[in-house]
C-alpha positions in Angstrom: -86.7 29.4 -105.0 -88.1 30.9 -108.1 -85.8 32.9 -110.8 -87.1 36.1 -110.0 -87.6 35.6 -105.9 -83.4 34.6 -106.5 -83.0 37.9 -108.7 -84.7 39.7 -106.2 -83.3 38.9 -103.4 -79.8 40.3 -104.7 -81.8 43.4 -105.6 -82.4 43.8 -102.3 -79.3 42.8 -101.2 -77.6 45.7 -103.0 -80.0 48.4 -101.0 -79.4 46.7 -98.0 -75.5 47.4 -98.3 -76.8 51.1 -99.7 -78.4 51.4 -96.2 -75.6 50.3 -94.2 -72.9 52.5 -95.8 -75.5 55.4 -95.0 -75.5 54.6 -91.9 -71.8 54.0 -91.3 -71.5 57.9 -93.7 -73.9 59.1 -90.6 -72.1 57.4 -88.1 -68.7 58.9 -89.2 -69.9 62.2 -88.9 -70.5 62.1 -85.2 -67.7 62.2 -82.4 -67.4 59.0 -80.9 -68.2 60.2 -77.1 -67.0 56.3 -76.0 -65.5 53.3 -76.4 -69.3 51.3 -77.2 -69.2 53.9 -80.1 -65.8 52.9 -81.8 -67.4 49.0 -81.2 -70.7 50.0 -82.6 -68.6 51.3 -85.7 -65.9 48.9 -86.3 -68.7 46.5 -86.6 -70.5 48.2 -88.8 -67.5 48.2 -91.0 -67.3 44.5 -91.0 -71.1 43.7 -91.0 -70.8 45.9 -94.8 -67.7 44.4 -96.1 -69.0 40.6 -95.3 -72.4 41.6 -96.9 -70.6 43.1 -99.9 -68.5 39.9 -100.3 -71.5 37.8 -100.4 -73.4 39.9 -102.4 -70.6 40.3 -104.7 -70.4 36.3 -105.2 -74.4 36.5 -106.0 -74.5 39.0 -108.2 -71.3 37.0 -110.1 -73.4 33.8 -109.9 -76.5 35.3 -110.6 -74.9 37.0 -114.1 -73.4 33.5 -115.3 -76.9 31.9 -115.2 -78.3 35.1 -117.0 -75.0 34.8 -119.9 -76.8 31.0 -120.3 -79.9 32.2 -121.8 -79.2 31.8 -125.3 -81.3 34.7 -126.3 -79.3 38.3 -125.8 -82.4 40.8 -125.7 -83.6 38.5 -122.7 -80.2 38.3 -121.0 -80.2 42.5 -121.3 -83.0 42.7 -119.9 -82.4 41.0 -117.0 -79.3 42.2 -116.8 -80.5 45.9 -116.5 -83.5 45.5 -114.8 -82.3 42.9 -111.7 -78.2 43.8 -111.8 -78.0 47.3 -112.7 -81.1 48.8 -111.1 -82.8 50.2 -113.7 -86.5 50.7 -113.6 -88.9 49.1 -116.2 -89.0 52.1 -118.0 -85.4 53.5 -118.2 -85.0 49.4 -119.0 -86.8 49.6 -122.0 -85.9 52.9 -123.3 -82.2 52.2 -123.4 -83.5 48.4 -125.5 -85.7 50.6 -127.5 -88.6 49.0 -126.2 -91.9 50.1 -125.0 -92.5 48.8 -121.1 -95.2 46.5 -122.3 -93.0 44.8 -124.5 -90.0 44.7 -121.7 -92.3 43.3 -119.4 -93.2 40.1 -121.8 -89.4 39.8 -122.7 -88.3 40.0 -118.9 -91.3 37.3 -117.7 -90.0 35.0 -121.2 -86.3 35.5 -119.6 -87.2 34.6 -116.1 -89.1 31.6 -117.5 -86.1 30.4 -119.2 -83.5 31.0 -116.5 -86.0 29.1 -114.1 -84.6 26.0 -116.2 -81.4 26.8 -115.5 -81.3 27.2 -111.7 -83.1 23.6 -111.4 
């Protein structure tokens, strides 16, 4: 697996949980008419909290190999871009970068941590 297919799959990891604790927000604001209900919900519960554990453990994995890369600007932009969810753009505002110039840092970042994942 790639750097960036890794990187992105805790992405989408972290909207999957999103989706599921709307749901279960949805869920709790309906009467449960029966006991299949109650089931449905309690599982719901557990199905989040297991895929927030594991997430939880990626994402902590996921920001040691990024602290490896010896060169901070690429580590905070990897950092903000794959962990905290920032678009390209608000990305490179907040590094005082133009998104061109994100873009080749973030691709020189992902080529480096692609050593370190082998």
């Amino acid at each position: 697996m790639s750097a960036e297919n890794y990187l992105m799959d805790i992405k989408q990891s972290d909207r999957r949980i999103g989706e599921l604790v709307r749901l279960q927000t949805m869920m709790a604001g309906t009467p449960a008419p029966n006991e299949q209900i109650a089931l449905d919900r309690a599982a719901l519960e557990e199905q989040i909290t297991m895929s927030y554990q594991d997430n939880l453990s990626e994402r902590k994995r996921a920001q040691r190999f990024i602290d490896r890369l010896p060169d901070p600007t690429e580590r905070q932009a990897l950092t903000l871009f794959y962990l905290r969810h920032l678009t390209c753009d608000e990305a490179a505002e907040i590094m005082g970068f133009t998104p061109r110039q994100l873009y080749r840092v973030k691709r020189r970042a992902l080529m480096h941590l692609e050593g370190l994942l082998l």
